[in-house]
Steps between C-alpha positions, in 0.01 A plus 500: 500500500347227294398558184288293278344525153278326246544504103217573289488366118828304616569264230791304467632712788779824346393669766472334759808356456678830528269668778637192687856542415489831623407357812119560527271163594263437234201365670347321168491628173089478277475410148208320297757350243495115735832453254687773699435286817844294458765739393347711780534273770789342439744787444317749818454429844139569451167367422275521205150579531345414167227747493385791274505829669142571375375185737661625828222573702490860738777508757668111341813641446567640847445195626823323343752762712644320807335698798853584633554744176577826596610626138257336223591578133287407242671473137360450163577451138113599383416412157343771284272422273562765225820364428412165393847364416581511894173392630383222225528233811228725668246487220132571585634783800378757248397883634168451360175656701450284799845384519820671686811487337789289681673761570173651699501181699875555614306826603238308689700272670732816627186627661430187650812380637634891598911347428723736642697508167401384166717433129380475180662413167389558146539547126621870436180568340298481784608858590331656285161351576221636673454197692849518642427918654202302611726302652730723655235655637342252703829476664561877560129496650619198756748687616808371259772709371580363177836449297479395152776454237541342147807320562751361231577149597869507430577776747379239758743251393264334264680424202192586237327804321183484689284789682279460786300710688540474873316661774547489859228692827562498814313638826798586635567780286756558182623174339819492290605235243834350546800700271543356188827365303714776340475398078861352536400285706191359316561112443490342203353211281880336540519596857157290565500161218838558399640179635200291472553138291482520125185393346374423143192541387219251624777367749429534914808451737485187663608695868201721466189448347426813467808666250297357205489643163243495290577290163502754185350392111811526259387809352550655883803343533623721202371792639663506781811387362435828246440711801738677706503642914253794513412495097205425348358308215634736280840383496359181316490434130147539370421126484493461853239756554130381587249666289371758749872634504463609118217715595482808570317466803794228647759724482440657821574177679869524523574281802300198456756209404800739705765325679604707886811652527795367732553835637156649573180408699313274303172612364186475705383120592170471427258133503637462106877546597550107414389556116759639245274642322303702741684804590993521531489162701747338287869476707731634417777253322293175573287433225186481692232680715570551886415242697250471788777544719619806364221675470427415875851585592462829296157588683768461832378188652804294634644223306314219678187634526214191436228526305422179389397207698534246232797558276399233255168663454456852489373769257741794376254716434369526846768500678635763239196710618552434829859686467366733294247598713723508834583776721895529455627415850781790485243684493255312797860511670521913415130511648592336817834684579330847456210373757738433730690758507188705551394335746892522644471895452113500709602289775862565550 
């Protein structure tokens, strides 16, 4: 049985990384972000179409299958534009009149190519959309049955506090999601960086260009020095507060400038996770913010993942986005084992 499958909204390749782990060929994976193109390539055994999903002309996609496929799957992390934080790389895909949603053009392409079994992954807010019964329903009227689940990343061996909506439809009939980790057995921040190379502030290590550190003013540097594992600013003495943090309306913010805990999944990695400052990304007895590295470690990519092409010229930021952005490949690899099983279960 040969089965084949194509990655929509791919990026730097999370998921297709795991779908192929788990032993599923990914055809090539689509993305309009051209950056993408090398950490996709270079780390999957699959090609990169840079192309917007709103350009593929009727019946395109089908087209990129091998014609031996017996089983295609189609997968998908679809941007949605109401939740702006998630889709900001997406800007102008907008669900005003004349316009379909991404997420409707995952629906289009379905119709199009007819896969045999399709995934989707999203923010947990997605569920409780219209657009996403829309969604579900387009599928149910193709003949899917469709399995959803929020899923908490650590109890697929990802070792941070992050949710994620994942969906899987099948023709074939009832799809189930592989069993998850029992809470015991949820790894942890020291389980994943714990024995990666010290780093101060502003410093990169010379074996990987990638575990660098942001530098920190002086006045951070005493912050975080003031701050202790899963605390907040207000363990500091008052001059080391910024002025927002003596209002009222600051107070609320309790971990931005928080360092992780050893023993616990490390809070969720989003594009700012290389800024102090910008949410508990400090570590947790180094004084400094995680490091590019980390974060991509934390978001379950493998230690020698590349993303950069150039390692004496590359921006944080985007590739900070690019992990941010990423579909964790635990969970790609969690997508891909429950397919095949299916698929075990149908055939025999």
């Amino acid at each position: 049985m040969i089965i084949n499958a194509l990655d929509l909204f791919c990026g730097v390749g999370g998921l297709t990384y795991g779908i192929q782990n788990a032993g599923i060929n990914v055809v090539a994976g689509f993305d309009f972000e051209k950056s993408c193109q090398f950490a996709y390539e270079k780390n999957n055994n699959s090609k990169f179409i840079h192309k917007d999903i709103k350009e593929l002309k009727e019946g395109e996609l089908v087209t990129y299958y091998p014609e031996d496929t017996d089983v295609k799957v189609l997968i998908g992390c679809a941007p949605c534009q109401p939740f702006s934080a998630y889709s900001h790389r997406y800007k102008g895909s907008s669900t005003s009149e004349g316009k379909l949603d991404l997420l409707d053009y995952f629906g289009k392409q379905i119709c199009q190519v007819k896969p045999e079994i399709v995934s989707m992954e999203n923010v947990p807010q997605l569920a409780r959309e219209e657009i996403f019964s829309r969604f579900i329903t387009l599928l149910e009227k193709e003949g899917y049955k469709v399995t959803w689940k929020i899923a908490y990343a650590p109890a697929y061996g990802i070792a941070q506090n992050r949710k994620r909506l994942l969906l899987l439809a099948s023709k074939f009939g009832e799809i189930e999601f592989e069993k998850e980790f029992s809470k015991e057995n949820y790894p942890t921040l020291r389980d994943a960086i714990g024995k990666l190379p010290k780093l101060r502030a502003g410093e990169t290590d010379p074996q990987d260009p990638l575990h660098t550190s942001r530098n920190l003013s002086d006045i951070n540097i005493q912050r975080i020095q003031s701050s202790k594992p899963g605390g907040t600013w207000r363990d500091w003495d008052d001059k080391l507060l910024p002025n927002c943090y003596k209002k009222k309306s600051g107070k609320s913010y309790g971990s931005v400038y928080g360092r992780m805990e050893w023993d616990k999944p490390s809070s969720t990695i989003t594009t700012q996770f290389p800024g102090y400052g910008n949410g508990r990304f400090g570590h947790p007895e180094q004084d400094r913010a995680i490091s590019l590295r980390e974060g991509a470690i934390l978001q379950s990519f493998p230690k020698d993942y590349q993303f950069i092409e150039n390692n004496d010229n590359f921006s944080t930021q985007k590739i900070a986005m690019q992990i941010g952005n990423a579909v964790p490949p635990k969970l790609g690899e969690v997508i891909g084992n429950s397919i095949l099983r299916h698929l075990e279960d149908h055939y025999g």
